[in-house]
Every structure is written in C-alpha cells, then in structure tokens.
C-alpha positions as CSV (number, residue, x, y, z in Angstrom):
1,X,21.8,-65.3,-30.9
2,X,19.1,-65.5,-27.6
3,X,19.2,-61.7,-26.1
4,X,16.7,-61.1,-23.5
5,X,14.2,-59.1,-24.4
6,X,11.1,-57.0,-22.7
7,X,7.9,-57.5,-23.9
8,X,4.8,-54.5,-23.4
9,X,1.2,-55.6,-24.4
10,X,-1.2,-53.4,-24.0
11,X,-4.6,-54.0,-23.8
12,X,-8.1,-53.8,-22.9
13,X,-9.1,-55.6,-19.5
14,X,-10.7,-58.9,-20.4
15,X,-10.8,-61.8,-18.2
16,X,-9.0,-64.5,-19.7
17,X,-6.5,-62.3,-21.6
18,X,-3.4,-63.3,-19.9
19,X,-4.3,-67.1,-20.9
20,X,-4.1,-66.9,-24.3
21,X,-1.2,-64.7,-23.9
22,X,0.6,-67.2,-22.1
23,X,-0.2,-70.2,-24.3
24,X,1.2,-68.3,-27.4
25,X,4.4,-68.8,-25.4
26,X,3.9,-72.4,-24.7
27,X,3.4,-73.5,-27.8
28,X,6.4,-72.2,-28.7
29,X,8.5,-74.0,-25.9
30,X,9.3,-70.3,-25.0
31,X,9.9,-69.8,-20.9
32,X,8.4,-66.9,-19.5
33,X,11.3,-65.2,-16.7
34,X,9.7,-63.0,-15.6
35,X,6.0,-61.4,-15.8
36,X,3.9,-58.0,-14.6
37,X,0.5,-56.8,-14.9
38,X,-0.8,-53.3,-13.9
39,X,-3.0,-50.5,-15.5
40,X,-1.6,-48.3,-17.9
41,X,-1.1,-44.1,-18.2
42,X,-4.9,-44.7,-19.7
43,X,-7.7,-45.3,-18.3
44,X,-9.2,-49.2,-19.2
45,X,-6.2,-50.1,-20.4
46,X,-3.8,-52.4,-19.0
47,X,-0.2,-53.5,-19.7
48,X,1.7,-56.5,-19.3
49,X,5.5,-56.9,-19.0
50,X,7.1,-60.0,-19.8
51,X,10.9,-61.0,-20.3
52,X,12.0,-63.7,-22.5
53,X,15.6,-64.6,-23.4
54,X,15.2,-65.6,-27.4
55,X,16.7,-64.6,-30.6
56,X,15.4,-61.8,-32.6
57,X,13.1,-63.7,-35.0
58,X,12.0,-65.1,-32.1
59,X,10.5,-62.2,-30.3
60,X,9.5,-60.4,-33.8
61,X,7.3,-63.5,-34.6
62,X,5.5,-63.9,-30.4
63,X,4.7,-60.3,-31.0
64,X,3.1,-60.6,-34.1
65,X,1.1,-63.4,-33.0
66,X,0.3,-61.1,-29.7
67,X,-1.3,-58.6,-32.0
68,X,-3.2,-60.8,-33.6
69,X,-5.5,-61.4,-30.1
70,X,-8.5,-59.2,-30.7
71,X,-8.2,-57.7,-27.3
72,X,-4.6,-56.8,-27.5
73,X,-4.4,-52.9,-28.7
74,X,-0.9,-53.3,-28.8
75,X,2.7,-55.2,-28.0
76,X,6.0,-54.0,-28.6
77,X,9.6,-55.8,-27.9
78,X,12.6,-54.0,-26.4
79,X,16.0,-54.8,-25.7
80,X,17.5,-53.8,-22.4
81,X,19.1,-51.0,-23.8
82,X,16.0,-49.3,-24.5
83,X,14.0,-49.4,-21.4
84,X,14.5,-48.2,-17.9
85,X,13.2,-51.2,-15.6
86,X,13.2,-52.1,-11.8
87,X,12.3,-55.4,-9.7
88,X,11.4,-55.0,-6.0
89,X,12.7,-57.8,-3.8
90,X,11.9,-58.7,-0.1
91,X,14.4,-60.9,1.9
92,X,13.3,-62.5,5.3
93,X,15.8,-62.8,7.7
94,X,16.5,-64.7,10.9
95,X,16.5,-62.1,13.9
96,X,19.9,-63.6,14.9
97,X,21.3,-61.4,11.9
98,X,21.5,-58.3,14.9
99,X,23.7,-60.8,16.7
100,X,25.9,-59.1,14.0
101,X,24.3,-55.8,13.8
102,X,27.1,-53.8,12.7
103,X,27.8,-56.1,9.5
104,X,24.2,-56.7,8.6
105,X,23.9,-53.2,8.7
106,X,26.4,-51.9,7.0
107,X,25.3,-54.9,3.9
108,X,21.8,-53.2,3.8
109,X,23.4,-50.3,4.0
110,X,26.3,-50.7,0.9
111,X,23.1,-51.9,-1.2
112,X,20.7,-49.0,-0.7
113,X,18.3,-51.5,1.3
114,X,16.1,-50.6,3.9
115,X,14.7,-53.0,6.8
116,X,11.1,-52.9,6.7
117,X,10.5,-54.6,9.7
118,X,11.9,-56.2,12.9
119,X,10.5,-59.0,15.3
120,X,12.1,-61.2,17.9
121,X,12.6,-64.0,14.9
122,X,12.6,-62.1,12.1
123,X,14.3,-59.3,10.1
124,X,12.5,-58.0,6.8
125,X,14.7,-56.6,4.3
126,X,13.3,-54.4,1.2
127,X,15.9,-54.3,-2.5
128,X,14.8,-52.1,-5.5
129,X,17.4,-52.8,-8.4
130,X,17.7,-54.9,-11.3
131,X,18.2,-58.7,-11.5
132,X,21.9,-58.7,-10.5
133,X,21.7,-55.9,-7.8
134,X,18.9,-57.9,-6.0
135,X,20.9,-61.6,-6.3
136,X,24.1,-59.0,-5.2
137,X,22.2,-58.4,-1.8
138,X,20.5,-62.2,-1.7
139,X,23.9,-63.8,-1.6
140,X,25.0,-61.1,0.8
141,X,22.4,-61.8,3.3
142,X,22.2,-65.9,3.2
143,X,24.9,-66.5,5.5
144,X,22.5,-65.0,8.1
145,X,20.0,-67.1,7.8
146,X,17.6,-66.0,4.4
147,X,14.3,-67.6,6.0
148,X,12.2,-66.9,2.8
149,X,12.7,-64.7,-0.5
150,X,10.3,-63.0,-3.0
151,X,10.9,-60.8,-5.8
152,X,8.8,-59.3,-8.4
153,X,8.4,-60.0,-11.8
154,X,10.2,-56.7,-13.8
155,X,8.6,-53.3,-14.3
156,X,9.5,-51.0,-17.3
157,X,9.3,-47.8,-18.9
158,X,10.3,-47.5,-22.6
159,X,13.3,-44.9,-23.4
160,X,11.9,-43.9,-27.0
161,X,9.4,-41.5,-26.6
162,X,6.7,-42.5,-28.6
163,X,3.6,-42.6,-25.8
164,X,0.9,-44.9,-25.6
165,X,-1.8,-42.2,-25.9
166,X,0.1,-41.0,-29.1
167,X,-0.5,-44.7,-30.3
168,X,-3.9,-45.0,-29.5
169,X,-4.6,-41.6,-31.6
170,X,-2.8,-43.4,-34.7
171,X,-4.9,-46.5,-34.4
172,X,-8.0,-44.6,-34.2
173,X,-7.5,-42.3,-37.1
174,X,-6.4,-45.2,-39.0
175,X,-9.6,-47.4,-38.1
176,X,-11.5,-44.1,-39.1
177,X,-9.9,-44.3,-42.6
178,X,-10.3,-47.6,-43.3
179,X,-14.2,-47.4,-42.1
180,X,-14.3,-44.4,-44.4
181,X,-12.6,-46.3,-47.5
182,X,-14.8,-49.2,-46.6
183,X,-18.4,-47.5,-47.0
184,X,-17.4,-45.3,-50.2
C-alpha cells in the first residue's frame, strides 16, 4: 500500500550531491512531490527533504541506496505522523479582488493569510500550512482572478527525539572502533 512518506538526508555540501540523489529516484520510476534543501542545526552540513508517495519497501530500499552515496552522512524515512512540516505558499492576485474587499478579506482572513503586498494590478497573498490548507485558500482565491501561484517544496522537523548531533557522535565513535579493530 503507497503512503507518502518524508525523506531527511543529511549530508556534507558537495556540488553534485543532489544529482545522484535524484537519479536514485529515476531509476526507480519514483516521482519526486515535493523537494527542500537548506543547512542543517550543524555547521557543514546540509539536509534535504523530499516527499514520495510509495509503499514501505519502497522507501526502506531508496534509503538504503541513499546511504550508500559517500557523501551522504545520513537519510532517514518518516511517515506523516511523525514529523511536524509546513509549505509556504504565495498567491498573486488581480487588484480587482478590493472591488470585493470585504470578501477577499475576510478569505485571507478565515485562512490565517496575510497580504504582503498591494499595487494598482496586483494583490500578493502569503499561506503557511500544509498541502490541503494552501490548495483550501488557492481555490478560495481563483474566482478573483489567481494571476500566478508558487509554493514551496515541504519543510520538516522530526517528532522522535533522537538529534542529528546525537547521530553524528554515534557515527564517529563507531568509525573510531572500527579504525581501532582494524589496526590491532
């Protein structure tokens, strides 16, 4: 059964990286919906969200083969559940929307929008929210006059508390024991 699922890889910043990340998900005829890249809580290294609707052996076998990418420190898979995650929309808006001002504001309003900017053709609309909350206020909004639309790929923040940092510690003391079982 396909779930959607969030993917975190961290790792180290490398020109190039993303490619081979996104090819592992080619080959597998696997469409990307939705994809982030920012620095991380640690310094040099960088994370990558990416959401995928696949079944479980699915995404347990795309990680794996993440991993396996020499620069990639890490990748983990979550379900829904077990992250807290936002998108960031902007709406553009024909100016003739104030023609109905009391409406369109009380729309931005009922979906804890905020208008970022105004001009004589234009209205600029800013949505934080998750994937239904921002199509909610898209649909809301067309009927006056949606003149462009962007939205963001997803960001997320894991609920389990296990920390990146805390990770990175593991990794290290296990790379120290297997140096140290290596040499004896």
């Amino acid at each position: 059964m396909n779930q959607t699922y969030t993917i975190s890889i961290f790792t180290e910043d490398i020109i190039g990286l993303l490619n081979r990340v996104t090819i592992i998900f080619t080959r597998r005829h696997i469409n990307i919906e939705s994809i982030t890249a920012s620095e991380s809580e640690v310094k040099g290294i960088y994370r990558y969200t990416i959401v995928v609707t696949v079944s479980e052996e699915q995404v347990q076998k795309l990680v794996k083969q993440i991993d396996k990418q020499i620069e990639v420190l890490k990748a983990f898979y979550h379900l829904n559940s077990e992250i807290i995650s936002k998108e960031l929309a902007l709406y553009k808006i024909s100016a003739e929307a104030l023609n109905e001002n009391e409406l369109f504001t009380r729309i931005v309003n009922q979906n804890h929008a905020k208008i970022l900017s105004i001009s004589p053709d234009y209205i600029v609309v800013e949505k934080t929210g998750d994937e239904r909350e921002i199509l909610h206020l898209f649909y809301d909004l067309e009927k006056f006059g949606m003149l462009e639309f962007v939205r963001s790929g997803r960001v997320a923040i894991t609920k389990p508390m296990k920390t990146l940092t805390s990770y990175l510690k593991e990794l290290e003391n296990k790379n120290k024991t297997t140096v140290k079982h290596f040499n004896n």
